[in-house]
N, C-alpha and C positions, 0 to 999 in steps of 0.2 A: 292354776292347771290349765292348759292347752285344752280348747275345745274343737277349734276348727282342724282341719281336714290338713296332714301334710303328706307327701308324696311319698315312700315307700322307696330307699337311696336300696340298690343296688350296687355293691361293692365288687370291682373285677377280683377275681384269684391274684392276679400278678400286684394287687394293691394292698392284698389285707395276709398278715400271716398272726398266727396267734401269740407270736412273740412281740407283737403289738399291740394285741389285745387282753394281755394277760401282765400282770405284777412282776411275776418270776421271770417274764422277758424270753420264755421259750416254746418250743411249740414251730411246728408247721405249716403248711396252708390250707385252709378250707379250701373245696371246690368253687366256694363261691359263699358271700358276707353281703347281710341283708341288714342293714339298719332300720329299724321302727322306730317312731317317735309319737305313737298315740298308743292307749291299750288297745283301741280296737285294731289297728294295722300291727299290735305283737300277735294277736288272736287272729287276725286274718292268715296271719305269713305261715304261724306254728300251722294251723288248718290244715293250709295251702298243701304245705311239705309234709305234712302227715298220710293225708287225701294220695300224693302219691307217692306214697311210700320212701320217701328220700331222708335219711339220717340227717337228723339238725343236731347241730347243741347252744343253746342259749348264752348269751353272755354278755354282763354286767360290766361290775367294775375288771372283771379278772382276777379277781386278787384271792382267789380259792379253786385256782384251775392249776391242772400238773396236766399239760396235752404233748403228743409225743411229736416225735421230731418229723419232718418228711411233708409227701402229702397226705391229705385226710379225705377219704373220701366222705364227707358230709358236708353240709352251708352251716356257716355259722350267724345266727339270728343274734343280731347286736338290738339288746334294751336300751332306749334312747329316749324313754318318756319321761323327763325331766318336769319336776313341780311340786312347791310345797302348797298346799290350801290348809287354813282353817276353816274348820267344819264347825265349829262354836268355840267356845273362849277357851274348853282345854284339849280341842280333838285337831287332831293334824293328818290330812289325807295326803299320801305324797306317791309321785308316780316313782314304777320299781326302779326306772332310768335315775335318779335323782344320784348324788352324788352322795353318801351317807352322812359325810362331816359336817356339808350345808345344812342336813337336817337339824344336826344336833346344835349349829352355830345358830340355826332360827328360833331354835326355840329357848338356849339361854338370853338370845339378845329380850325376848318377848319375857324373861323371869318365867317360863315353863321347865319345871324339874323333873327329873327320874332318867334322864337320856347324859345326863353329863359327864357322867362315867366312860361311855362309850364318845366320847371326842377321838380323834383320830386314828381311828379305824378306817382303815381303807376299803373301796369297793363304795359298790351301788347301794340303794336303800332295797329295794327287792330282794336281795340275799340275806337280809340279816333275819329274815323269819324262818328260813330254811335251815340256816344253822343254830339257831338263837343264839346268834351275837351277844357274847359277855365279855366284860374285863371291869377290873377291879371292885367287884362285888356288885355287881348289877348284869342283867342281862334283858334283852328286847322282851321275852315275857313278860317280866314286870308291866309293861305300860301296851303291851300290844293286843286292842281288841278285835280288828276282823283285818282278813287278807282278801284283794279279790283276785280270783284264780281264773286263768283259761284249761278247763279242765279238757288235757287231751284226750280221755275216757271217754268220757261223754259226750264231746264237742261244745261245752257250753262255758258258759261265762258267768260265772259267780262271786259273791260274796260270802266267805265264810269267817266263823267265829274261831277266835284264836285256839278256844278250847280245845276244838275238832282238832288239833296239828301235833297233839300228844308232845308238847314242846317241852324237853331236856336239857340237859347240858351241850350244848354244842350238837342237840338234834331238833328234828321235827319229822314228821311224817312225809313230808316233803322231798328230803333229803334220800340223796344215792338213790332217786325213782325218777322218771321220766313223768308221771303222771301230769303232774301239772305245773304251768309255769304262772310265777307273781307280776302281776299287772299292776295294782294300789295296792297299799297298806293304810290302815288305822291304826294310830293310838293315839291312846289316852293320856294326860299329863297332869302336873299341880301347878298350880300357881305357888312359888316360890322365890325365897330370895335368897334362900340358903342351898346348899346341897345335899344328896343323899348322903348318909357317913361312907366315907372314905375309908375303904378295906387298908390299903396301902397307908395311909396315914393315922394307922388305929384307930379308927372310926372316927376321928374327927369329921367336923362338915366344916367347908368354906362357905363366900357367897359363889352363887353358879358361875360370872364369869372367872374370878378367883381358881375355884374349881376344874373347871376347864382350863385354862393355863397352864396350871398343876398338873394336870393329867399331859397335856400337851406333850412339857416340857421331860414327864418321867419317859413316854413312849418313844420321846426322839432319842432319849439318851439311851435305848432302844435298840433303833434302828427300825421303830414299827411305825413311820409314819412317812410316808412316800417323798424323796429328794431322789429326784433325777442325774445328779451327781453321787450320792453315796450307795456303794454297791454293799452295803450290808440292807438296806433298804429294797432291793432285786428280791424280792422273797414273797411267798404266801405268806408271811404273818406265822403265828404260831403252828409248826409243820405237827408238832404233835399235839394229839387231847392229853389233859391230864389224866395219869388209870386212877383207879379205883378198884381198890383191892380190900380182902377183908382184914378187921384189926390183926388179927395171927400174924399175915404176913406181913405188913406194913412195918408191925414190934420188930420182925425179923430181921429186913432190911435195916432200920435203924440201928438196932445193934449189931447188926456185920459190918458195919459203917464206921461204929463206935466216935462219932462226930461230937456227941449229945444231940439235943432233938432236932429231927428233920421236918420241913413242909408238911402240915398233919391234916385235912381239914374232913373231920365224921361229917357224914351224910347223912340224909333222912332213913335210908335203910341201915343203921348202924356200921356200914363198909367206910371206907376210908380214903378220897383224894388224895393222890401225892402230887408233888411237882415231876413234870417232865422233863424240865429242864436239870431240877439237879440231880435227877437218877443219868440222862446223859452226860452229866459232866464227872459224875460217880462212876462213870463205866470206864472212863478213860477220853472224852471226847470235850477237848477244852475250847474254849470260843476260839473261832478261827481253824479249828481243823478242817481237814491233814495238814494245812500249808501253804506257803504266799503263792505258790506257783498251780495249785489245784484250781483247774476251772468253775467246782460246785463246792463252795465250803461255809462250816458253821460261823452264820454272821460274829463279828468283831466281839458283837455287842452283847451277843445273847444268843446261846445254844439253844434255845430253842429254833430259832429261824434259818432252815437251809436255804442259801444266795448265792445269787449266780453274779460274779465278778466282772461281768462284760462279755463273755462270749463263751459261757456255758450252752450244754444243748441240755435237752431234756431227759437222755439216758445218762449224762453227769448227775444230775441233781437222785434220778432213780438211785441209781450207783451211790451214792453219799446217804441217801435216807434206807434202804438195804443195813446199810454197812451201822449205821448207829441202833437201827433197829435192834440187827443182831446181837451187836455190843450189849445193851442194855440188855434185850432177853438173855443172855447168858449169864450175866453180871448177877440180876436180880430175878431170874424169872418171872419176868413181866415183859408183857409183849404190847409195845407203843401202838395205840390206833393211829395211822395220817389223818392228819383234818382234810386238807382240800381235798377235790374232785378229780380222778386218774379219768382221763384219756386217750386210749390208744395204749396206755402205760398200766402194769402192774408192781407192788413192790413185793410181791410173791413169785 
């Protein structure tokens, strides 16, 4: 981890637009892009632009932002604190700038387990306690013990316990608030040589680089793992959360379906996970729609992911994620939550 002192980059308008700062490749320009590269110069800058009153928004890897087209009036505060540390033989301190995959690539090279699942997932390390980053039956809870926060409330700079962040499926307390922005993170890990079980591979476990691999190779086949070449890869990652409905209706849908069993997974409160992926493609919306010629359409690879094909704007992808929302709420009465972050953008 960086200790000494770096200078505070300044990014002109005419240099930075958020369709380069963002996965989904659209988005408009800030007034002006401020890169940090220490947590104190992210807490200075957030301060700074709060003190006068001037609209920020933060951003990492991008890969959980949906910002509208045009200009914006706000700066956009680039996290750029890059660094893994260990804190003792199973604690990893990493700055929020970090790139996520490095994290998870350090710590299987070290035989530290519980993060292997999550291999290539895009974005920054900072983001993944906001959403609690999961996939394939593991998520950042598991192993995450304190966050340190620039709390914009207060103006102070903290470390808090993971506890405190009310962390859910694809939430935290964190999330869709301004309150505070992730500077470090901690977690915890095991010394392993094997993997967690593998939801996708019926619980099998591999050895962790094994593991990793494996996970690699099923995300690319995907389209959820970043190539700057394939335009099913232009995407936020999974656009919707899975719902969670009660047994009643979940029965219901399956049998209007009349498939035999669908994606089922009972929760702690007795309600019911579905896929979101296969109630979209149940509505009528098969990978790749509308069509070769549609500027915003359902990746190649997986309905889940809406992608922008090279010169989508931002009210494309709105317009495409509207348009299967309603699909499916009508289809099944169930109404899709978006994962990432709308700016400037509603899909209501």
């Amino acid at each position: 981890m960086c200790s000494h002192a770096h200078q505070t980059t300044v990014v002109g308008v005419s240099d930075t637009s958020f369709a380069q700062l963002t996965t989904l490749r659209v988005g408009g320009r800030p007034r002006a892009a401020v890169s940090a590269t220490t947590p104190e110069e992210i807490a200075a800058t957030v301060s700074r632009l709060d003190e006068a009153g001037e609209p920020l928004l933060v951003v990492g890897g991008g890969s959980n932002l949906l910002i509208a087209d045009g200009p914006l009036e706000l700066t956009a505060v680039i996290v750029a604190n890059e660094g893994i540390e260990l804190v003792d033989a199973h604690t990893l301190r990493i700055g929020a700038g970090t790139v996520w995959d490095e994290v998870v690539a350090f710590a299987v090279e070290r035989n530290l387990g519980g993060i292997e699942c999550l291999s290539g997932i895009p974005g920054s390390a900072g983001a993944t306690p906001v959403q609690n980053v999961g996939a394939y039956g593991a998520e950042v809870s598991d192993v995450l013990t304190r966050v340190r926060l620039w709390n914009r409330e207060t103006g102070t700079d903290e470390w808090v316990a993971a506890k405190s962040l009310d962390l859910a499926y694809r939430y935290s307390n964190l999330k869709y608030t301004n309150r505070a922005v992730v500077l470090e993170l901690e977690m915890k890990l095991e010394s392993a040589q094997m993997s967690r079980p593998l939801r996708h591979l019926g619980g099998k476990r591999l050895p962790l680089a094994e593991a990793r691999a494996d996970i690699m190779r099923t995300r690319r086949s995907k389209g959820m793992v970043l190539d700057e070449a394939d335009y099913d890869t232009w995407s936020a990652g999974s656009f919707f959360t899975n719902p969670v409905v009660d047994t009643t209706r979940a029965q219901a849908i399956e049998d209007e379906v009349g498939e035999g069993p669908m994606p089922r997974f009972v929760q702690p409160d007795g309600r019911e996970k579905l896929s979101a992926a296969w109630l979209i493609e149940r509505a009528g919306f098969p990978r790749g729609y509308p069509g070769v010629d549609a500027p915003a359409r359902l990746s190649t690879k997986h309905t889940l992911a809406l992608t922008n094909r090279g010169n989508a704007t931002a009210a494309d992808i709105v317009e495409l994620a509207r348009e299967v929302r309603g699909g499916v709420d009508k289809r099944f009465g169930v109404k899709l939550t978006p994962e990432p972050v709308w700016v400037g953008v509603s899909i209501d």
